[in-house]
DSSP file (Angstrom, degrees, kcal/mol; ACC not computed):
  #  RESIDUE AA STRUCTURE BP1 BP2  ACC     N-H-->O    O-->H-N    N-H-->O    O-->H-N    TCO  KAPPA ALPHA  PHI   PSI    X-CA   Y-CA   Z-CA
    1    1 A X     >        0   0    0      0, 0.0     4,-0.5     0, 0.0     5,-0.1   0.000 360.0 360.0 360.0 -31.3   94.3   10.8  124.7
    2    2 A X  H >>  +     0   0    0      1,-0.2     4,-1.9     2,-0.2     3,-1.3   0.922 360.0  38.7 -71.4 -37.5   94.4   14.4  125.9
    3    3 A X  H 3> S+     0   0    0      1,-0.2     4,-1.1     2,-0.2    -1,-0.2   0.726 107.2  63.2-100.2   1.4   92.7   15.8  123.4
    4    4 A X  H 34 S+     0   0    0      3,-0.2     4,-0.3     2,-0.1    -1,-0.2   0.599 113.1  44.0 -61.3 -27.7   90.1   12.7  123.3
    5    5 A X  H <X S+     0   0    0     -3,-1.3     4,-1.0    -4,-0.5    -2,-0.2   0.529 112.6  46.3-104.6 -31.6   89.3   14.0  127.0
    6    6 A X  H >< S+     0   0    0     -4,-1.9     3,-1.2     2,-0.2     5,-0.2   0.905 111.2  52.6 -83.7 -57.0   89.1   17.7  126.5
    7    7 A X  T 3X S+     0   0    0     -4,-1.1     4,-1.7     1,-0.2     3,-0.5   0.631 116.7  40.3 -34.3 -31.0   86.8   17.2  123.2
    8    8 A X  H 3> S+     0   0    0      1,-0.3     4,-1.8    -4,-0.3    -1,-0.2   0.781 110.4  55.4 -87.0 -39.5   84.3   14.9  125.4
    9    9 A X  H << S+     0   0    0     -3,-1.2    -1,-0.3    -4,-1.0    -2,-0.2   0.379 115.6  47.3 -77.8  36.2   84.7   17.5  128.8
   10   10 A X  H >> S+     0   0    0     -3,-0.5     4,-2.4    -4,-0.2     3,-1.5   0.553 107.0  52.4 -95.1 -56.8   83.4   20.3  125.7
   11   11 A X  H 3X S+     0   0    0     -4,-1.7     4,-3.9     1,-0.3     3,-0.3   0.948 109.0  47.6 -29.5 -73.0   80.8   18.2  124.6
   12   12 A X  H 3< S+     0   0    0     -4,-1.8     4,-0.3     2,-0.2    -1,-0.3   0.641 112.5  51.2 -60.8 -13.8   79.5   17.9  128.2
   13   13 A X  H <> S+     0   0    0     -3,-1.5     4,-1.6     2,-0.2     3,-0.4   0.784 111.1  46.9 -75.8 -34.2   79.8   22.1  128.8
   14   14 A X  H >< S+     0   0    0     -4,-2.4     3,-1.8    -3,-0.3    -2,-0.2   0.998 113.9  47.4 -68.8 -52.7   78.0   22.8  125.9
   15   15 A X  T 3< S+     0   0    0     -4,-3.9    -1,-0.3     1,-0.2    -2,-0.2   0.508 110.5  55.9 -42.5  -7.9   75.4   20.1  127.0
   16   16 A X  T 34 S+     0   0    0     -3,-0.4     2,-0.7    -4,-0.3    -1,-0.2   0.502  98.0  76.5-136.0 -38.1   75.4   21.7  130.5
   17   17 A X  S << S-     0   0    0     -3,-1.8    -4,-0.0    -4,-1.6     0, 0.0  -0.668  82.6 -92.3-115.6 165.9   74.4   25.3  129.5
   18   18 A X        -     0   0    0     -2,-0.7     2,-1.9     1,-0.1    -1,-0.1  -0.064  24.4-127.3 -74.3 141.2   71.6   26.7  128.6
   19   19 A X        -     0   0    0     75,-0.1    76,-1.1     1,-0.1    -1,-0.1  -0.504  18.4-151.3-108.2 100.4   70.0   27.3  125.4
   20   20 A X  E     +A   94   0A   0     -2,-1.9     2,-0.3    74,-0.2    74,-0.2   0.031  18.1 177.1 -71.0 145.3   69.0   30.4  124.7
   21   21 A X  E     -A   93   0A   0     72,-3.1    72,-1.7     2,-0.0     2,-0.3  -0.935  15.7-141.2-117.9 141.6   66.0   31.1  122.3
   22   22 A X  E     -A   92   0A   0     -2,-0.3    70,-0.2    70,-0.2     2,-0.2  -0.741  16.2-178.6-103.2-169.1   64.5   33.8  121.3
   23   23 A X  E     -A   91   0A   0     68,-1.4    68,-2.3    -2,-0.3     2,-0.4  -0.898  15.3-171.9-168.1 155.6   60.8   35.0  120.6
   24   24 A X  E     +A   90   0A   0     66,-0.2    66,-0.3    -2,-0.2     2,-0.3  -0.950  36.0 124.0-136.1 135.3   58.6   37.9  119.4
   25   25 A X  E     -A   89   0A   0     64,-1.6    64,-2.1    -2,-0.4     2,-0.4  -0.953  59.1 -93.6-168.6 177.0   54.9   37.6  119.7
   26   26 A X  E     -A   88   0A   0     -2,-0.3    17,-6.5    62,-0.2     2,-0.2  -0.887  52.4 -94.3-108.9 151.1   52.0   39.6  121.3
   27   27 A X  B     +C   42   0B   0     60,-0.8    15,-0.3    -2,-0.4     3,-0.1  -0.386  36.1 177.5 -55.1 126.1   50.9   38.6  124.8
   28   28 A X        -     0   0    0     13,-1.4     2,-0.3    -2,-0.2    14,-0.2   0.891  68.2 -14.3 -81.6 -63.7   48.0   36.3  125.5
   29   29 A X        -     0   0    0      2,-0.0     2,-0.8     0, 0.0    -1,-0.2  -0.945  51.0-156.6-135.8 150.3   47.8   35.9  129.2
   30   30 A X        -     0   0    0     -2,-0.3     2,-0.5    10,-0.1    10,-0.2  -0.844  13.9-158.8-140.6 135.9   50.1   36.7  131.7
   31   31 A X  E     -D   39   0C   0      8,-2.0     8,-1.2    -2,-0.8     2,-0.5  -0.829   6.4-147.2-125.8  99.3   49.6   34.6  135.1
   32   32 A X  E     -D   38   0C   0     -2,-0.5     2,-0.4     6,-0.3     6,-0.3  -0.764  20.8-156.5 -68.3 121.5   51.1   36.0  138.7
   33   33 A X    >   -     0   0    0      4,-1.7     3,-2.5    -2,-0.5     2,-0.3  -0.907  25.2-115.1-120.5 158.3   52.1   33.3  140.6
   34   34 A X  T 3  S+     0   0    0     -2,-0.4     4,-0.0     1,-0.3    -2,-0.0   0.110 104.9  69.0 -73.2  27.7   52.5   33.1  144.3
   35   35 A X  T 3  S-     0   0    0     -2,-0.3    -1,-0.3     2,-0.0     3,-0.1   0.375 121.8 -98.9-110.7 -38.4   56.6   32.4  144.5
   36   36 A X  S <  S+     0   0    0     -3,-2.5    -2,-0.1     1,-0.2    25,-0.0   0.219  99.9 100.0 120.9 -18.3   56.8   36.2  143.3
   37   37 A X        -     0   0    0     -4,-0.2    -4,-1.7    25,-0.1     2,-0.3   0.111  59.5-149.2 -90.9-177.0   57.3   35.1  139.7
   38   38 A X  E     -DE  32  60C   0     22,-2.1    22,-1.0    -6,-0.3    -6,-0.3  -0.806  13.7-125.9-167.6 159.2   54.5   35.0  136.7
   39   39 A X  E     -DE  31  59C   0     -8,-1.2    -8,-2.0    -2,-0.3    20,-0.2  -0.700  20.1-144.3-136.3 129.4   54.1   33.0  133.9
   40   40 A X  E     - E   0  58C   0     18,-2.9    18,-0.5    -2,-0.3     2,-0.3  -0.364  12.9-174.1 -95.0 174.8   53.7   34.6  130.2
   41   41 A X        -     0   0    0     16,-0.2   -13,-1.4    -2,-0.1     2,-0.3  -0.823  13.4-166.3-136.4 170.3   51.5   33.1  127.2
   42   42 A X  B     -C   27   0B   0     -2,-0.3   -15,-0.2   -15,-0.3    14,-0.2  -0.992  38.5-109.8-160.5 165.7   51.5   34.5  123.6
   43   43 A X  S    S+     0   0    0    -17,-6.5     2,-0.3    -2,-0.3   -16,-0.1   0.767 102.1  40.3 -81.3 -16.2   50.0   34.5  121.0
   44   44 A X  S    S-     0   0    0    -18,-0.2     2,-0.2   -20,-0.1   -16,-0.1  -0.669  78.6-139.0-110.7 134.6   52.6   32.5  118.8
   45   45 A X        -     0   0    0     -2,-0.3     2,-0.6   -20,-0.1    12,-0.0  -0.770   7.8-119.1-111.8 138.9   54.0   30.0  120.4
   46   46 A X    >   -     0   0    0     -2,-0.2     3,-0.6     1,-0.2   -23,-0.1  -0.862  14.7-149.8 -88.5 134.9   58.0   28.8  120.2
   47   47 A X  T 3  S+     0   0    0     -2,-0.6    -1,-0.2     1,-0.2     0, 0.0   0.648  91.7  60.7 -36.9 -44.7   58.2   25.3  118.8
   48   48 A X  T 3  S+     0   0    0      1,-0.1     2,-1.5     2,-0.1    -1,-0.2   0.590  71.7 108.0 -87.9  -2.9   61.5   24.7  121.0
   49   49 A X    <   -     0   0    0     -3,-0.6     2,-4.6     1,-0.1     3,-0.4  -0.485  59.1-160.1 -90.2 113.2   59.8   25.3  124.1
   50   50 A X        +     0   0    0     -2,-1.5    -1,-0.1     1,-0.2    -2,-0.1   0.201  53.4 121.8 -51.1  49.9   59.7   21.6  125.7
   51   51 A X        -     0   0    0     -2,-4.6    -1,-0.2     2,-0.1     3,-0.1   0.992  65.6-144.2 -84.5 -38.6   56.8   22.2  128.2
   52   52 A X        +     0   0    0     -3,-0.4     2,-0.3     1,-0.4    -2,-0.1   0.701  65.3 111.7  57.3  54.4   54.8   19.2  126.3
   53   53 A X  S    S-     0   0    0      2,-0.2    -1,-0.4     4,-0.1    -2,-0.1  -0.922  80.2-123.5-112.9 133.5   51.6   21.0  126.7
   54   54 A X  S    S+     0   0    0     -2,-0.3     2,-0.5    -3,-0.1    -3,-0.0   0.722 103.5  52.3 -29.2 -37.3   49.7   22.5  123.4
   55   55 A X  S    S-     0   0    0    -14,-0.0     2,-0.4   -10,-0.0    -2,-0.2  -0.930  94.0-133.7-101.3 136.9   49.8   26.1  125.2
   56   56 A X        -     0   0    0     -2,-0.5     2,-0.2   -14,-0.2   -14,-0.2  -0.830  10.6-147.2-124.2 178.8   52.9   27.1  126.3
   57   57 A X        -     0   0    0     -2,-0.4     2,-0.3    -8,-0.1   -16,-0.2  -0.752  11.6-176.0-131.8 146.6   53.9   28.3  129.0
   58   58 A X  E     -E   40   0C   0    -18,-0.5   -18,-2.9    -2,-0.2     2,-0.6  -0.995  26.1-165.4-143.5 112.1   57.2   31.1  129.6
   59   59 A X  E     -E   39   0C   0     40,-0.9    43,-1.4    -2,-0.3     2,-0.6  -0.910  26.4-152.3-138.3-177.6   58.0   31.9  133.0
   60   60 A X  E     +E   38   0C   0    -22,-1.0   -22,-2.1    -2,-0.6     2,-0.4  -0.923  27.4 153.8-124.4 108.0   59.7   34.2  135.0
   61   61 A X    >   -     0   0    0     -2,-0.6     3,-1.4     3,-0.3     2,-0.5  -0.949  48.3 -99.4-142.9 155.2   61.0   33.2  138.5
   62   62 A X  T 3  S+     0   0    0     -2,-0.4     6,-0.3     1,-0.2     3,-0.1  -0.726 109.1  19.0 -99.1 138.3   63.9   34.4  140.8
   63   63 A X  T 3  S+     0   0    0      4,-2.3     2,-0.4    -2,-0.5    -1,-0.2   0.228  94.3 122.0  77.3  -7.8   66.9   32.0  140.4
   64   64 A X  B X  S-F   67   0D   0     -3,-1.4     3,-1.2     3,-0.7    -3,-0.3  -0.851  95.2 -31.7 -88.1 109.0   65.7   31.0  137.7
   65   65 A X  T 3  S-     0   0    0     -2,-0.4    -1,-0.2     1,-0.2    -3,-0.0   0.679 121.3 -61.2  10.0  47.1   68.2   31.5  134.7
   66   66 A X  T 3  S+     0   0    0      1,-0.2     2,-0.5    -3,-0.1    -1,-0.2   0.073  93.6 140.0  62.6   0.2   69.3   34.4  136.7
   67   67 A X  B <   -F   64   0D   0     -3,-1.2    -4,-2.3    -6,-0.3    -3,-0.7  -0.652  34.5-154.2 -98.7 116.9   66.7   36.5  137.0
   68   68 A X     >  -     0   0    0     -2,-0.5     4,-2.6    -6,-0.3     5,-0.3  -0.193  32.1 -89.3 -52.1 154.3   66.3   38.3  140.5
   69   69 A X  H  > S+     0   0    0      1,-0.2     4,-0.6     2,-0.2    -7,-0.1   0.797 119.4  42.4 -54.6 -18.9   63.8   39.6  142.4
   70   70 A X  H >> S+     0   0    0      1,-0.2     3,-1.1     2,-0.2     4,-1.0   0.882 104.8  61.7 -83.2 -41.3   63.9   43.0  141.2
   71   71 A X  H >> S+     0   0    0      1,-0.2     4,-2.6     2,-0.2     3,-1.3   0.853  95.6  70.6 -54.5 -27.5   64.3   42.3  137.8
   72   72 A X  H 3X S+     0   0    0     -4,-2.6     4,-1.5     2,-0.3    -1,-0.2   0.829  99.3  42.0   8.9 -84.0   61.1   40.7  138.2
   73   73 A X  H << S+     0   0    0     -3,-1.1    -1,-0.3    -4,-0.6    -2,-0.2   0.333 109.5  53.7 -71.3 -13.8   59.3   43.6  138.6
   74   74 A X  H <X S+     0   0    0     -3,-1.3     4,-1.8    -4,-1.0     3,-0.3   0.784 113.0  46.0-105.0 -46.4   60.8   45.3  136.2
   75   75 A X  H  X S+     0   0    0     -4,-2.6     4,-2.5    -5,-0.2    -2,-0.2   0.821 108.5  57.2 -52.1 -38.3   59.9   42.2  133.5
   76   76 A X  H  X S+     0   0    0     -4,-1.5     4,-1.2     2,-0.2     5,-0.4   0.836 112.6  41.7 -90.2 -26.9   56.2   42.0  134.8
   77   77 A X  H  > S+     0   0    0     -3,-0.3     4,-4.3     2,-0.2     3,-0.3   0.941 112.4  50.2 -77.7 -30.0   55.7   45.9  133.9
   78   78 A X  H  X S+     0   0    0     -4,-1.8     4,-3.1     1,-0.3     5,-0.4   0.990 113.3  47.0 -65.0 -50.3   57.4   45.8  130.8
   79   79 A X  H  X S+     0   0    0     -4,-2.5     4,-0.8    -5,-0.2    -1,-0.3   0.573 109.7  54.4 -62.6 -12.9   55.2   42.7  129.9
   80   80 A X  H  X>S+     0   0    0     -4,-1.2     4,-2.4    -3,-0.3     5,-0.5   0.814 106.0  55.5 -85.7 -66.8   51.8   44.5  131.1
   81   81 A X  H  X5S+     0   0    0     -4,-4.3     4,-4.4    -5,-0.4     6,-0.2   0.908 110.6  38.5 -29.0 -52.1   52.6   47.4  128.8
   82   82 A X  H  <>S+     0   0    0     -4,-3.1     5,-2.6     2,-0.2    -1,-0.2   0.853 118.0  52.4 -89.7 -17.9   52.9   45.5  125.6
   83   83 A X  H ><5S+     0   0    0     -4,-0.8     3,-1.5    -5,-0.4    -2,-0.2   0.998 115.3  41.7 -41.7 -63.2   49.8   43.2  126.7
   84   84 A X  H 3<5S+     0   0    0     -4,-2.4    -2,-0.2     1,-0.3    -3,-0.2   0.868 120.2  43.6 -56.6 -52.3   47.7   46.5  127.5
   85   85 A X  T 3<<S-     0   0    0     -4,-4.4    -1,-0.3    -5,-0.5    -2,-0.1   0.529 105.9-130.1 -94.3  19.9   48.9   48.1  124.2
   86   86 A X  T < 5 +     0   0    0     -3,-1.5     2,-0.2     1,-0.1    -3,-0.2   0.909  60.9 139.7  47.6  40.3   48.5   44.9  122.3
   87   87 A X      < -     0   0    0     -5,-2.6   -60,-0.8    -6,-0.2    -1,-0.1  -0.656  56.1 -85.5-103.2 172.2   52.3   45.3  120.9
   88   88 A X  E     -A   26   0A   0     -2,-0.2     2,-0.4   -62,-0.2   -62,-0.2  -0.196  37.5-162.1 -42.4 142.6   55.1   42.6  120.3
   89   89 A X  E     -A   25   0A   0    -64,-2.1   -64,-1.6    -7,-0.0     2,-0.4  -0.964   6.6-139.4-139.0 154.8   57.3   41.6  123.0
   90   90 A X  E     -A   24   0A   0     -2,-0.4    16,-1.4   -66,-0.3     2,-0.5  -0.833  17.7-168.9 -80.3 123.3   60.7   39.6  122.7
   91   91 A X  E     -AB  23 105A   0    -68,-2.3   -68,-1.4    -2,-0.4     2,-0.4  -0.920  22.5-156.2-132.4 169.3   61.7   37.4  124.6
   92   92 A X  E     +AB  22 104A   0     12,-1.6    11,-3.1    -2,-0.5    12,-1.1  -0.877  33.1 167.5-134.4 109.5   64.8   35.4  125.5
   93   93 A X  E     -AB  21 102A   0    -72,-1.7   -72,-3.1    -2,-0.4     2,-0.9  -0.854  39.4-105.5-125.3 146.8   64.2   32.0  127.1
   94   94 A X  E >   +A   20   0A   0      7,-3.0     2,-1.2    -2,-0.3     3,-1.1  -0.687  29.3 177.8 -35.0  57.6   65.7   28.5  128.2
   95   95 A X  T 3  S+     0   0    0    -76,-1.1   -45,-0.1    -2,-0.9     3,-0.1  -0.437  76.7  63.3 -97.3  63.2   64.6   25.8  125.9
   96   96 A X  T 3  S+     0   0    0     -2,-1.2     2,-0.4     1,-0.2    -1,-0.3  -0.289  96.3  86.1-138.2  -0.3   66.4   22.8  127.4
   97   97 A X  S X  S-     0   0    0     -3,-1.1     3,-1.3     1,-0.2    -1,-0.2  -0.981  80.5-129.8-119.7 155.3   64.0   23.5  131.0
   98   98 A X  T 3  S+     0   0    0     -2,-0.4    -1,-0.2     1,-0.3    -3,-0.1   0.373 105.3  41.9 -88.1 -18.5   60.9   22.3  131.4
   99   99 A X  T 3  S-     0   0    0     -5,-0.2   -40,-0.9   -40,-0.0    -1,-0.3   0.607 101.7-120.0-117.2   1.2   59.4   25.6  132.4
  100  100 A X    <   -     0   0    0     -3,-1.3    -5,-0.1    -6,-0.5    -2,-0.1   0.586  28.2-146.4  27.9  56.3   61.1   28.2  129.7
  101  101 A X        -     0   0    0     -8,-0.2    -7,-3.0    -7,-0.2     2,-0.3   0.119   5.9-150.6 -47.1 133.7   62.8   30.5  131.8
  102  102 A X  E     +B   93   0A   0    -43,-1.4   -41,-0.3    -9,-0.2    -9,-0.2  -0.838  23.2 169.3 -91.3 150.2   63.0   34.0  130.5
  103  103 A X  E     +     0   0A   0    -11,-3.1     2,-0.5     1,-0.5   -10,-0.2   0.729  69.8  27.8-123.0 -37.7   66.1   35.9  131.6
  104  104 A X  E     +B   92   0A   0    -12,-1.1   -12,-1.6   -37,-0.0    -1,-0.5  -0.977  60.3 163.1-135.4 141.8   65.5   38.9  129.1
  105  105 A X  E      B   91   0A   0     -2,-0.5   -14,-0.2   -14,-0.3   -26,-0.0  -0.964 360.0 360.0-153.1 134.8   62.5   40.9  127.1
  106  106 A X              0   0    0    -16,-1.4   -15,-0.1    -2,-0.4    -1,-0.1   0.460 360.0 360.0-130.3 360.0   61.9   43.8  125.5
């Protein structure tokens, strides 16, 4: 019975945290919004991100899979650079949320 209870409370942790994806594309648009945050687009799209739109949509918010306000600012430059020099960026996002927080990019 005990181990009938821990397998099921594992089952429910794994469901419970978040699933990181990554993805590498060049930027398409990238979208400031008034919260502080901004919202990415690319040119290649991840499959696993649920937004259940045709474009989708990556964003970047504070609280939002961890990411803070500074890091923010430090995400929105990095992501202007490789728009502006028309390179790749990486990203690492949430595909189990509806909005596909990214918490990391390079």
């Amino acid at each position: 019975m005990k181990s009938l209870l821990f397998f099921s409370l594992m089952l429910l942790a794994v469901k419970i945290s978040a699933a990181e994806t990554w993805h590498t594309s060049k930027v398409d648009r990238i979208y400031p919004v008034a919260s502080g945050g901004f919202i990415l687009t690319f040119q290649v799209d991840n499959s696993t991100c649920n937004i259940g739109s045709p474009t989708k949509y990556y964003s970047v918010s504070e609280g939002k899979n961890g990411v803070t306000q500074a890091a923010i600012a430090n995400f929105l430059s990095v992501a202007l650079v490789a728009g502006s020099s028309d390179k790749e960026l990486t990203i690492s996002f949430d595909n189990e949320s509806t909005t596909c927080d990214i918490n990391r990019l390079f």
